[in-house]
N, C-alpha and C positions, 0 to 999 in steps of 0.2 A: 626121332624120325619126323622131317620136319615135308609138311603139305605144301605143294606152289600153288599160288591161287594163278590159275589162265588167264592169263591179260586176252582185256579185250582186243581183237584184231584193228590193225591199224585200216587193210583194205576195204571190212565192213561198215565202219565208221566213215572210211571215204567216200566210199562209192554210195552209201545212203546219205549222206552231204550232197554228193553230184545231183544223185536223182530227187530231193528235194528242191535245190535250187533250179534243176531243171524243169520240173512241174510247176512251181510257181514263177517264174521266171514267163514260161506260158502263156503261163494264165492270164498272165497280164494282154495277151493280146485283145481280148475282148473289151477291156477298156479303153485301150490308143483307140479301136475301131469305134466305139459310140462316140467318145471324144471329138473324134474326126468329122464323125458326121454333124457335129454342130457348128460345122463350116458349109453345108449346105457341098460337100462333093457327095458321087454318087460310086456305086461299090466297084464300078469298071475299071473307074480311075482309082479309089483308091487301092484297089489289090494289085494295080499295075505297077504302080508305087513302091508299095513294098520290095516286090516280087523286082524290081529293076536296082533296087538300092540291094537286095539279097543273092542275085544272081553272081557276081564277081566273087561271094565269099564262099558261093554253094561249088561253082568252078573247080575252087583250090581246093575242096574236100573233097571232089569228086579226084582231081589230080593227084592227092596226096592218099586216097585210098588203094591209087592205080600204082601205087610204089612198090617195087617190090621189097620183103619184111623176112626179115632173117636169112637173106638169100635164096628167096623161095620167088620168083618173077611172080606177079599179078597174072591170071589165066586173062587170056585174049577174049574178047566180047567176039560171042558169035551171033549170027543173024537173029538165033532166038533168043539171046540175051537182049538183042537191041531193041526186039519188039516188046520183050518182058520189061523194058527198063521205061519203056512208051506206053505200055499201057497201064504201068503202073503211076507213071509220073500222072496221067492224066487221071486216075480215079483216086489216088492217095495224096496228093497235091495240089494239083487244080482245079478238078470236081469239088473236091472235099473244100478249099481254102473258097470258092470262088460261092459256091453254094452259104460257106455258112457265113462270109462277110456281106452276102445277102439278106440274107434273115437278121442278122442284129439289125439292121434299119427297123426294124418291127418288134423282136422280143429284148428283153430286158438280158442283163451279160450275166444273171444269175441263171435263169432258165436255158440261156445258149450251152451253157456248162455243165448244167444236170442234164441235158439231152447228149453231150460230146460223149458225158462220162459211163452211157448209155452201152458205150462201143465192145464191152465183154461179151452181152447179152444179145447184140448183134452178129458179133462173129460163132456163136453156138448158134442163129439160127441161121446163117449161113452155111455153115457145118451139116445143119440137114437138110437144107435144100439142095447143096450141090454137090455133098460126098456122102448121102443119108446118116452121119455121125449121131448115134440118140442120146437125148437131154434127158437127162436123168429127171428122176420127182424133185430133189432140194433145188435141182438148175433150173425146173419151169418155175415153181415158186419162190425163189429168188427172181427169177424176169418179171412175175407177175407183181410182186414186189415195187420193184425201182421203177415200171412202169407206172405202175400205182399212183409213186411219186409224183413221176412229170405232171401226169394227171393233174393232180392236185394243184402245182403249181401253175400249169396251163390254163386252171380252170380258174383260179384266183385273177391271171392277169386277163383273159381277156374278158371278164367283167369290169376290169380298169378301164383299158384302151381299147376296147373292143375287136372286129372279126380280122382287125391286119395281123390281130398274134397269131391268129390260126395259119395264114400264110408263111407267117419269119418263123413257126415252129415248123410246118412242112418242110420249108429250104434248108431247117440245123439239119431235120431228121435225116434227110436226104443227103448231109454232107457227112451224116455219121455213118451214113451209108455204104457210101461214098469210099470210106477211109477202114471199112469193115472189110469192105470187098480188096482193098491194097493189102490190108494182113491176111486176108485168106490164102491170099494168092503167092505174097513176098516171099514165105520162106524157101522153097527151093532155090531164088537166087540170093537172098541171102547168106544160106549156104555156100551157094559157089562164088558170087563176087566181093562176100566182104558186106555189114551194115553199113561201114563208111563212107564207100565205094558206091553202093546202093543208094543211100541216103542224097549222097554230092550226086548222081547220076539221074537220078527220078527228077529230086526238087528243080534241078536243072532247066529239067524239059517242062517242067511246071512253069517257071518264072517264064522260059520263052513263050512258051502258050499265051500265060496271061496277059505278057505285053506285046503280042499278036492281035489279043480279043480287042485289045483296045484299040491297036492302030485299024483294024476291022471295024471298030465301031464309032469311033471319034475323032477327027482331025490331028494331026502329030500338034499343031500349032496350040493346042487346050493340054498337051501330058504336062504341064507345069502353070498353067492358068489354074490355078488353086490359091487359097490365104496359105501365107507361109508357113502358119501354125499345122497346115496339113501334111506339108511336107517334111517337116520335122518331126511331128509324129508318127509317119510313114518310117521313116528314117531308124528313129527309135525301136519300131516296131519291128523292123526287117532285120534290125543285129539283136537288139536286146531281148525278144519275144520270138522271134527267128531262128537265128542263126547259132548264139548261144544256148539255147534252151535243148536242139536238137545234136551239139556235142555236148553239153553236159548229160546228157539221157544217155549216149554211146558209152561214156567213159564211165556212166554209172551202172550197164547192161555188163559190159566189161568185168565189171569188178564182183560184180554180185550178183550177175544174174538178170533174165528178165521179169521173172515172177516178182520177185523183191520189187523189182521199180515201179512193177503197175501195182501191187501195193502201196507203193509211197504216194503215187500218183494221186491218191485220195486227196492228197495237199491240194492240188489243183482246183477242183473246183469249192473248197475252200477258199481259197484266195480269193477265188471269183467273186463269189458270192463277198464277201470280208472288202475287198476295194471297190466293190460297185455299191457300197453303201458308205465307204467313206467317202470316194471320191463322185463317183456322180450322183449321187444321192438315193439311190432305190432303195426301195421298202426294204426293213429283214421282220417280216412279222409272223406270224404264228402259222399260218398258210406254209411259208416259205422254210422255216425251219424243218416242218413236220415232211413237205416234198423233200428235203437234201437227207433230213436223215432215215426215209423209206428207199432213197436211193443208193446211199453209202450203203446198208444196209441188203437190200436185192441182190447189187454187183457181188456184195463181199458173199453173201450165200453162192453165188454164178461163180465164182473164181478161185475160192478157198482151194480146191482139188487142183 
């Protein structure tokens, strides 16, 4: 009698390839962004940037969510979809995007990353502020944990560079905020129109916003007075850190789940941390080690369940 050994699955192996390449994939936006600013633009124009080179690809995914799939039509946007679909673009995308390509002018792309990654620990205390949901004892000590972290690494840099951290850590925290309060809120339309749908639909209204803010704020005749090195990195930024990152995450949710992916998701601020000392040179020193892994650490107690 002969035993089959169970081959490993071909969709779990893919779909955690997806969500790996999609969390670092990411991750990397925080480096195009410091990058960028050593061309002396400032974060209006650059998240206009992006957000105008992003806007044509987010369109088709909003278009091709809107298809009907297996001969089941796409349900029609109603009035409170429309507003659901508005006010999430505006706290999940352009609050969130425009806030935290603020603060990297000020905090280092390893700190921007242990604060984004901050975002489990934020949606549980959102959870009791706005639906009383209770945080268990391992969930507050796991928060107390990762916050720990930042701490730590908060308090290392701004005895570097002194009190402008405090402000570019205000602006992440605020963007993680930001993008706490869009997952509080997203899953009922989720549900009903589709993550893809959702996704192409929100980011949408994002991109317009943000190249609104600018024509609001700066003359059309400066959206391209930049070194060309800015706009190529914007460019870069807006498919490869963009627009990639957020269908690979879909096709990785797809296949395996969400759980699984915000598990992998740990890759991410790894990376961060791992290219912002090879490429733009930030410290990785003993400070820094001991904040990411009281961070990895907090979340992973905050989320196991």
């Amino acid at each position: 009698m002969s035993t089959a050994v169970a081959p490993v699955r071909p969709p779990l192996l893919g779909g955690l390839a997806l969500a790996m390449a999609g969390s670092i994939a990411f991750s990397g936006k925080a480096i195009i962004v410091k990058l960028a600013y050593r061309y002396g633009v400032d974060a209006v124009t650059l998240i206009m940037l992006r957000m105008l080179f992003a806007l044509p690809f987010f369109l088709l995914i909003a278009y091709r969510g809107s298809r009907s799939r297996d001969g089941v039509a796409a349900p029609a946007l109603t009035r409170r979809d429309l507003l659901g679909v508005l006010g999430l673009g505006i706290t999940g995308y352009y609050l969130a995007s425009y806030l935290d390509f603020a603060g990297l002018a000020y905090v280092s792309a390893s700190l921007e990353r242990l604060i984004l990654y901050l975002n489990p620990t934020l949606v549980l205390l959102l959870g009791l502020l706005l639906y009383g949901k209770r945080i268990g004892r391992a969930q507050a000590l796991g928060m107390l944990i990762s916050y720990g972290g930042v701490l730590l690494v908060f308090g290392h840099e701004v005895t570097l560079a002194g009190a402008d951290v405090a402000w570019g850590t205000l602006l992440v925290l605020l963007s993680a905020i930001s993008y706490a309060v869009y997952l509080s809120y997203s899953g009922e339309l989720v549900q009903r129109l589709g993550s893809l749908r959702l996704a192409g639909l929100a980011t949408s209204v994002a991109c317009v916003l943000c190249i609104g803010q600018f024509l609001l704020a700066r003359p059309l005749s400066l959206a391209f007075a930049v070194a060309p090195q800015v706009v190529w990195l914007s460019l870069l930024n807006a498919t490869a850190c963009t627009v990639v990152p957020v269908l690979l995450v879909m096709m990785g949710i797809e296949r395996i789940g969400a759980g699984l992916v915000a598990q992998v998701g740990m890759v991410g601020p790894m990376s961060t941390i791992t290219m912002g000392v090879l490429i733009l040179g930030e410290p990785f020193n003993t400070w820094v080690l001991a904040g990411s892994v009281l961070v990895f650490a907090g979340v992973y107690v905050c989320s196991r369940r």
